[in-house]
C-alpha angles and dihedrals in degrees: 000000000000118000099242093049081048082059091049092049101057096035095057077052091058108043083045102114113215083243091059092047095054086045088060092047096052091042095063093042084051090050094057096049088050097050085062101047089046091242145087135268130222108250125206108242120231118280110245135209109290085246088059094259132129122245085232093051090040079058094053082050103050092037086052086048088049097047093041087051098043090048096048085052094057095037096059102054076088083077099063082072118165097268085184103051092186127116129190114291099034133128102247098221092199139028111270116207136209109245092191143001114274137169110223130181113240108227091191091057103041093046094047091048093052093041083061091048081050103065088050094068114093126214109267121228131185128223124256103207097186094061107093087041085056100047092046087059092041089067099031085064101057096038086063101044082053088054093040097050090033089069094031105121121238111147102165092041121109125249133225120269100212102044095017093228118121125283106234105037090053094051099044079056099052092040086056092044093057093047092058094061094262096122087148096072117092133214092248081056091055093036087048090044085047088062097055126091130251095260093042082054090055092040094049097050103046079046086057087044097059100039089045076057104056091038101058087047096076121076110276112172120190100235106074145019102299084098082062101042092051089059103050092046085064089073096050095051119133100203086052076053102055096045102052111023092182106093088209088064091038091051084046098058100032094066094052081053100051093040088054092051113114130189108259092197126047118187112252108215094200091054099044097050087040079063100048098047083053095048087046087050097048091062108088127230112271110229130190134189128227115184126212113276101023129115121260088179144009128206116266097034119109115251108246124180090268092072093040082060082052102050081044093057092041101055094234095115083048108022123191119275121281104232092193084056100050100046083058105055083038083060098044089046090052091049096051085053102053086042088059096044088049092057092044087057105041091038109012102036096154085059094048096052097057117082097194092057099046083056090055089046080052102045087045087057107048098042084056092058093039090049086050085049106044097039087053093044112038095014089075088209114156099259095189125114108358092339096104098054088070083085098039096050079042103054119023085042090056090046086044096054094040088049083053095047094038107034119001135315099221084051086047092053093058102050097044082053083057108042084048086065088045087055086051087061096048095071122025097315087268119171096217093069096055096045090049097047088040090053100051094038094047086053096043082052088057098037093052096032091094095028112147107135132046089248088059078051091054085037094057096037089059084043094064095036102057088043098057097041075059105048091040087057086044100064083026091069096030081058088052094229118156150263097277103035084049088056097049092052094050085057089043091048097057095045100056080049086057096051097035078061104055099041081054089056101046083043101064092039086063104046091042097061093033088050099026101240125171123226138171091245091060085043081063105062103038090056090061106122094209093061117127089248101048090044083055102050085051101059089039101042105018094169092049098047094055084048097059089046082061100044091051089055084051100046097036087054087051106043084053093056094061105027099251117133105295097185085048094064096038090056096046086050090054089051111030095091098045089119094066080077083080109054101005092154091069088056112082097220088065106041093093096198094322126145105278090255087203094075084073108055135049123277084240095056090043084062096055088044086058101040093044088069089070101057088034089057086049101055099042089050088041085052086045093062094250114166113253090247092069085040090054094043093043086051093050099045093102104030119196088312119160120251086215091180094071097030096056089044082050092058097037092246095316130115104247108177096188090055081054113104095037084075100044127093114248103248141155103213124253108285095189130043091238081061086042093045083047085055109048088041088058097047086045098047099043087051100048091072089072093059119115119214092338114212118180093262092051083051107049095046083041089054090039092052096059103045085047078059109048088042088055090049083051097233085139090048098097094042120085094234114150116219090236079054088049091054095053091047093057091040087060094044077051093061104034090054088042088061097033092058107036123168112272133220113247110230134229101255100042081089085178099058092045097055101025115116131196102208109195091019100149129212110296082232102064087046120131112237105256117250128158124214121189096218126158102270112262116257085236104045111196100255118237111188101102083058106108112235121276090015119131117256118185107212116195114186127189134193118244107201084062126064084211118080120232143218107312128220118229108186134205126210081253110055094189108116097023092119095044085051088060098068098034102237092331140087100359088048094042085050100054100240118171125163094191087063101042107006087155077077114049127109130268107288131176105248 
């Protein structure tokens, strides 16, 4: 259940007076008494407002109220205009005076003082205590794969030309060094430590680990160049000096040093920006004063952000509301709105009746105007020249298309006319915005008016934009702008076009599904054979599900012959038979050879089984989100139609009308004529199948002779289908089935078909419609055996015990299909019945 039909629900609960509880109560008690007596019984009428009015008609009131109120709202933010248009920067061409005493903030001030407060906070590191442990390995460790490689031996091995050590050694060094994270030592350092003996080594390297010490002791961060300047104070160092008086050693031994050194801070971003947020907070607000009476500009200065502070505090940039204007747009909204109330109900009643659809005609309206208002109050584009058409031509176009999808488009087109004058008011009452947002509104409704593919969707979607690119050069050039504004509101144009589009389209997604609406674009979806329902239908009820395809092909042909929805009846076929999922085996097209599991059970029961499929198919599709208008078809596509099979088995072949509507479904009958075509096409198609060599004119009195009947048993009766409609319906079933079972070639090798013969086959024209009764067989059966074999003999039965004849029973050679023909595609196909397969259990026939 949609939320908005949940709404409706409680609130008809609510408004639902004890006493008109009780009424009901006592009317449907007073209907049943009068069924039995054949008359009718005097009901209570239901109890009105103590004013004389109707709750229904107390809930249009209050919606109009809400939505005047709501418009008029929005309308009047225009009157908060910029009394002062002056910006910073700006010649004041009069004096402008002070009209009270008021205490305003200088921005200038304050944000120059914390700029200021800024600047003294320094960035904030964090220590790396592992720093000065890392860079003392870091030199142990090549300290001790230079004394390692220095004594490897190696004695025919070359040596290096440049530092005379061995090559190998020195290169299996430097690889390890490398490795270590010591990329800054050289070959000439290894091949100098190399040289050195095993004590100098020592030496060297407990020399490395004290002045590593004292290095990574002072502060290095690692932003800027103390990194640097550590490293060149290593070779200055006067205890590196002392030890080794040789430069060569010194050089050596400085650069592993520097090439171990590591940052010991490292600037942390969080804390820094946590201390200037707190510098910046701990500068007060600058306030001034200005007294009444005094200036706050005089002509000729130049406007800075200090007396726009001003104009702020003093309420001249957002005066107070004018209560004479006001009163005024509140009495031309509620105007609009009664104007509107009065044409639904004189043109569009079945709209103004319903309460759920007035709300969406409401809610359209008012997210249009707020869309204007907000997008020209918090968006900051330039609304100056056309600019400010771009919303309009954005938001009331896209509430205007989805009014047309969802509601009506001749509904849509007035109140798009209307809500372009609103967008007149917004901003200065100029004509320009409301051309421009007509314009583009008045095109999206007929662009989206037929819309039923996605290509219609891309159509329409090129539609508005072009037309807006149009209408925005038009008043472009009638303003006399130039090359470059005119340009700029042709891209704008289209734009707006692009994103009125796709909030129509989100739009109607959304109300669809919250008022249960029903649209082609839904229909679309849901008639994609590859959707998850339909694949499953078709594994579990394979028959069925072949069925429903036919009888879409049947429904949609017909619904085009006589303008009625033709998406709409191909979806519900899909779907009508939905219910058959839960119990496929009791529906002959699905039996596959089974056992008839009818035989088993009472006709009675037979009769629930079938019935039951109706109200299953409902509620899945009702689970799966479907709109009410394929559940209401799907629940009238059988009408209260009779299951005579049963009804008949039941009665043991005699009418018993009190027996009757046991055996009826439960209806109720088709209300449109899309639920009246669904009907007639499954009748059509499900009888079809019991045709024998079909030829066009078979098939026409075949067709003519179910929908005469369904029109006798009034299932026709609550649709608004015309006869000459009804004509055309069963002219299109005529010329479908004539192309869906087309005479076949008999092959070569099908020897029967080629020499068998029908003696005494008459003309298909003067054929009887085919009907079955099931009626006792007659004491005096019409004897056959003269007949030759294969010919045609019409058998017609009647029923003694009645003056009336009854139906009567027309066989084929082939008796295979004589009790689905009897429902016409209804109750014996639906059973499963089938004399080929248990012919020991059918019931009494004439041979």
């Amino acid at each position: 259940m949609t939320p908005i039909r949940t709404l409706q629900k409680l609130w008809s609960g609510f408004h639902a007076l004890p006493h008109d509880i009780t009424r009901r109560r006592r009317n449907a008690a007073r209907v049943r008494e009068a069924a039995k007596r054949g008359g009718e019984g005097g009901l209570e009428r239901p109890t009105a407002l103590p004013n004389g009015f109707s709750w229904e008609r107390a809930g249009r009131i209050g919606l109009g109220v809400a939505a005047s109120a709501l418009l008029t709202a929005l309308l009047c933010l225009h009157l908060w205009p910029n009394r002062v248009a002056l910006r910073v920067g700006d010649i004041a061409t009069t004096d402008i005076i002070a009209q009270r005493t008021v205490r305003y903030e200088d921005t200038d001030a304050t944000t120059e003082l914390r700029q200021a407060a800024l600047q003294t906070v320094g960035r904030r590191y964090g220590v790396l205590p592992d720093a000065p442990r890392l860079a003392a390995e870091t030199a142990n460790i090549v300290f001790d794969i230079v004394d390692r490689w220095a004594t490897y031996p190696a004695d025919n091995v070359p040596i290096d030309a440049e530092t005379g050590v061995n090559t190998v050694r020195l290169q299996s060094a430097l690889d390890d060094i490398y490795r270590q994270g010591a990329g800054a030592v050289r070959k000439e350092t290894v091949a100098t430590l190399f040289r050195f003996s095993a004590p100098e080594r020592a030496q060297a390297k407990a020399t490395a680990a004290d002045l590593l010490t004292k290095l990574m002791a002072r502060s290095i961060k690692d932003d800027n160049d103390d990194l640097q300047n550590a490293r060149a104070d290593v070779a200055k160092s006067e205890e590196l000096r002392g030890v080794f008086p040789d430069a060569k050693h010194r050089a050596a031994i400085a650069e592993i040093v520097a090439a171990s050194l590591l940052p010991t801070q490292r600037f942390d971003a969080g804390a820094t920006r946590a201390a200037e947020r707190l510098a910046q907070g701990a500068v007060p607000a600058q306030w001034r004063r200005v007294a009444a009476g005094e200036p706050v500009i005089r002509a000729g200065e130049r406007v800075t952000t200090a007396e726009l502070d001003a104009f702020a505090a003093l309420g001249l940039q957002n005066p107070r509301l004018d209560a004479i204007a006001v009163a005024i747009i509140g009495a031309m909204v509620t105007g609009m709105v009664a104007f509107v109330s009065v044409y639904l109900r004189l043109f569009h009643g079945k709209i103004y009746r319903s309460t759920p659809t007035l709300l969406l005609l409401a809610i359209q309206m008012v997210l249009a105007v707020a869309g204007l208002k907000i997008g020209s109050l918090l968006l900051g584009l330039p609304f100056t020249g056309v600019h400010f058409g771009y919303l309009g031509m954005m938001c009331v176009a896209s509430a205007g298309m989805a009014i047309a999808l969802l509601v009506d488009a001749g509904v849509a087109t007035l109140l798009v006319a209307l809500l372009s004058i609103a967008s007149g008011m917004i901003l200065n009452n100029e004509l320009r915005y409301t051309l421009l947002t007509l314009g583009s509104s008045l095109i999206g409704i007929v662009s989206v008016a037929t819309l039923k593919s996605r290509s219609d969707y891309l159509r329409a979607t090129l539609i508005l934009c072009g037309a807006n690119a149009v209408l925005n050069a038009l008043v472009g050039l009638l303003e006399g702008n130039g090359e470059r504004e005119i340009l700029s509101a042709v891209i704008w144009g289209g734009i707006s076009g692009l994103f009125a589009m796709a909030l129509f389209y989100t739009g109607v997604a959304i109300f669809e599904r919250w008022f249960g609406i029903t649209t082609h674009l839904r229909l679309l979806e849901l008639s994609d054979p590859a959707s998850p329902v339909l694949q499953e239908f078709r594994l579990q009820a394979p028959g069925s599900y072949a069925h429903s395809l036919m009888v879409g092909n049947l429904a949609h042909a017909a619904a085009d012959s006589i303008g009625a929805d033709s998406l709409l009846c191909r979806v519900a076929a899909y779907y009508h038979d939905l219910g058959k999922m839960n119990r496929p085996e009791f529906f002959i097209e699905n039996q596959s050879g089974l056992e008839n599991a009818h035989d088993r059970i009472a006709p009675s029961l037979s009769a629930l089984v079938l019935a039951a499929h109706v109200k299953d198919g409902v509620e899945m599709c009702r689970a799966l989100g479907f709109a009410p208008r394929v559940l209401e078809m799907i629940e009238q596509h059988h009408g209260t139609t009779l299951m005579k099979f049963f009804f008949y088995r039941a009665a043991a072949g005699k009418p018993n009308p009190a027996m009757e509507s046991q055996f009826r479904y439960p209806g109720p009958k088709p209300q449109t004529k899309e639920s009246a075509i669904l009907l007639l096409a499954d009748s059509v198609e499900a009888a079809s199948r019991s045709l024998d060599k079909p030829t066009p004119a078979r098939i026409a009195a075949f067709v003519a002779a179910i929908v005469e009947e369904k029109r006798a048993d009034d299932q026709l009766d609550e649709c608004n289908l015309t006869l000459r409609e009804i004509k055309m319906v069963q002219e299109s079933f005529v010329r479908t089935l004539s192309g869906a079972l087309h005479a076949r070639i008999a092959y070569p090798s099908d020897r029967k078909a080629i020499v068998e013969t029908v003696p005494g086959l008459p003309e298909a024209a003067d054929m009887p419609t085919p009907t079955v009764s099931f009626a006792p067989k007659p004491a005096t059966p019409i004897l056959v055996e003269q007949a030759p074999p294969g010919a045609f003999v019409p058998t017609v039965t009647t029923l003694p015990d009645f003056d009336e004849p009854h139906y009567g029973e027309v066989r084929f050679e082939e008796p295979t299909h004589e009790h689905r023909m009897d429902n016409e595609g209804g109750a014996a196909r639906d059973a499963g019945y089938n004399p080929r397969r248990r012919r020991g259990k059918t019931p009494p026939r004439t041979e």
